[in-house]
N, C-alpha and C positions, 0 to 999 in steps of 0.2 A: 565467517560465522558472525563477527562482530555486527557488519552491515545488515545481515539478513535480519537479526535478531533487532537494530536499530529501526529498520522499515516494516518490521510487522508488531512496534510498538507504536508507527503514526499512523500503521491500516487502523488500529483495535480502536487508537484513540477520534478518528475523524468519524466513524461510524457511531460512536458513543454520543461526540461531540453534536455531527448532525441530527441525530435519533433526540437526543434529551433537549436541544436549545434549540435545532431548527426545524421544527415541524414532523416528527415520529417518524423518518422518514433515515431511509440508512444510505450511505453513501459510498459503500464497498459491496454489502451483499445485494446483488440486482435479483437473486433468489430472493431474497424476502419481499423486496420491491413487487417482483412480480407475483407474490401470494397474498401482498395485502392487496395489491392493485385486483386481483381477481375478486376478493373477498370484496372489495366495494364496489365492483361493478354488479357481482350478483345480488348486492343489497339496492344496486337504482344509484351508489353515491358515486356518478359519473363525477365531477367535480375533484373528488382525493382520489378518484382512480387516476386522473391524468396526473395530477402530483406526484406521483409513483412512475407514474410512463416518461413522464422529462427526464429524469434521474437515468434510469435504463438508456432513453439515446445519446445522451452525455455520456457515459460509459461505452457505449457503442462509436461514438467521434472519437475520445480518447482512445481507443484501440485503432483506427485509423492514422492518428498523429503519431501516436508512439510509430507504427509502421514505416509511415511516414520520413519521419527522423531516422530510421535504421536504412534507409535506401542506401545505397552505396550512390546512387547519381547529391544526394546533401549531404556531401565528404564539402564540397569544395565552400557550405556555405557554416556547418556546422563539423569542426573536426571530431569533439569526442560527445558522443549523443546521451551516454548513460548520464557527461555530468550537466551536457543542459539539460535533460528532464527533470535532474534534481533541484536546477537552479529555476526551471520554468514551475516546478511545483510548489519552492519556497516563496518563490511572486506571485502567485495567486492567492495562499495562504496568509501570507502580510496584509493583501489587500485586503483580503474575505474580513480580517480583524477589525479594519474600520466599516465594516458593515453592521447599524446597527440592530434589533432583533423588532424595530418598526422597520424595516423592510420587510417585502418579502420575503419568504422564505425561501422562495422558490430560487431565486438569484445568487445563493449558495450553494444551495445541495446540486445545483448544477454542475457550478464551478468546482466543488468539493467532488463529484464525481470523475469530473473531466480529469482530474488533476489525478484521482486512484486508478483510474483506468491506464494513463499514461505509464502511473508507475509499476502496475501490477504487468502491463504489457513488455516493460523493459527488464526487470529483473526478476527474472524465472527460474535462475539458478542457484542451489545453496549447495556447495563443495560438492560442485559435480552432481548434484540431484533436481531433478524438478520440486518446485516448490510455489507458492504464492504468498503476497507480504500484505496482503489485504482481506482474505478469508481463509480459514482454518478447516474447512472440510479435510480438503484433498490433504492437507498436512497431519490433519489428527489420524487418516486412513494412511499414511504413508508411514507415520510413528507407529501404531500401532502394529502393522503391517512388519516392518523391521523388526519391532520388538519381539511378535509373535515368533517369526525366523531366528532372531537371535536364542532366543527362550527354547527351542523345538532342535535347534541345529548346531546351539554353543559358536553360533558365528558371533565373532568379533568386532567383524565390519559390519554387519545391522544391528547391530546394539550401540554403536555407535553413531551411526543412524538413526535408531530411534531416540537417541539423547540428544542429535542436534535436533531434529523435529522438534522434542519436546520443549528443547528449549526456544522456537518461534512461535510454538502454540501459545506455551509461558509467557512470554513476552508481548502478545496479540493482549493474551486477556487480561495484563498488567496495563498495556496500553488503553484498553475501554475502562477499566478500575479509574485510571486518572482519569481519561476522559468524560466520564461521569462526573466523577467528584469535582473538577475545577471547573465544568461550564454550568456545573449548579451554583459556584462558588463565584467565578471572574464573572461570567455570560459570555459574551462575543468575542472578548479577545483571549479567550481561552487558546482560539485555535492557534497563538502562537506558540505554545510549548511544543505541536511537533512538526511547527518550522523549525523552532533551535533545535531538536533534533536531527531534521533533514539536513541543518549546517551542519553536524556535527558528522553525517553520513557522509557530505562531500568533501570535508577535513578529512575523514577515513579513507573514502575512495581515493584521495589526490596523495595521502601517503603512504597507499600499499601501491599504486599506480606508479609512482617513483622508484618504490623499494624493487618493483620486478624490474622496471628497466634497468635498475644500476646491477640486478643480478644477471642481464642478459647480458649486458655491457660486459661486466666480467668473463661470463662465459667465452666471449667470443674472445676474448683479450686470452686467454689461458688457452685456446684453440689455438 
């Protein structure tokens, strides 16, 4: 729960971040990408409509490399995949930081794309649920969706379910709140706050990833 809720404070924040400092331009929702992208191609403003269309195939690559990385044939080149993606997404993020906002833009929201699509492609699961760590649709309809059940049925376990939901939806739009406020505030290198968070994701990952094997180790030892 901890992880889920750490990774859909650096979806809320990198969309906030790209939208306000690099060019209006979102870096998790390719729905809005694709509604402004329409909106200026029906005005003639070919030029910000492709701005919009780069973003979308970067997110289209990054769901190929996450695949990619999951093959069972890159066991032998990459042992545990969840945690280089998290470790390939805090290096692109470090870098993006020395990018200043005279570049273009375009040479972030790229990389910022690549990098949520890898990671929205690799962690899908919240305690056993589908979920996403980079938009909030499917999660606000899946809370709500529990809730309704719980509310209608006195179930226990969708109410519980809609309180983890709640709490990634929570934590999404906690994560755009800062992301707003500090890249008006730092500019560019804003986007290292949720690099330190991604560190802090693979500190999590590497000590619950410990903790189950020393309880399987047990098991078998007690067998």
């Amino acid at each position: 729960m901890e992880f889920g809720i750490l990774l859909a404070i650096v979806g809320g924040f990198l969309d906030a971040y790209t939208f306000v400092g690099r060019g209006w331009v979102f870096a998790n929702s390719q729905t809005g990408n694709f509604v402004l992208m329409g909106i200026e191609a029906a005005t003639g403003e070919w030029g910000k409509a492709v701005l919009h269309a780069v973003p979308i195939l970067a997110f289209i690559v990054g769901v190929v490399v996450a695949e990619m990385i999951k093959n069972p044939s890159m066991r032998l080149f990459i042992q545990d995949s969840e945690r280089a993606v998290l470790i390939l997404e805090i290096a692109v993020l470090f870098i993006i930081g020395f990018i200043p906002y005279t570049s273009p833009n375009i040479i972030v929201t790229v990389a910022v794309s690549f990098v949520c699509s890898v990671q929205v492609s690799s962690f899908r699961k919240l305690v056993g649920s589908e979920y996403n760590t980079t938009m909030i649709t499917g999660n606000l309809r899946s809370a709500t969706q529990k809730a309704y059940i719980a509310f209608t049925k006195r179930d226990k376990e969708s109410a519980l379910k809609a309180i983890q939901f709640s709490k990634v939806n929570l934590s999404f739009l906690a994560g755009a709140i800062l992301g707003g406020l500090l890249t008006s505030l730092i500019g560019a290198k804003a986007v290292w706050i949720p690099m330190i968070v991604l560190i802090c994701s693979v500190i999590l990952f590497s000590v619950d990833d410990s903790e189950c094997k020393n309880e399987n180790k047990n098991a078998v030892i007690e067998v």
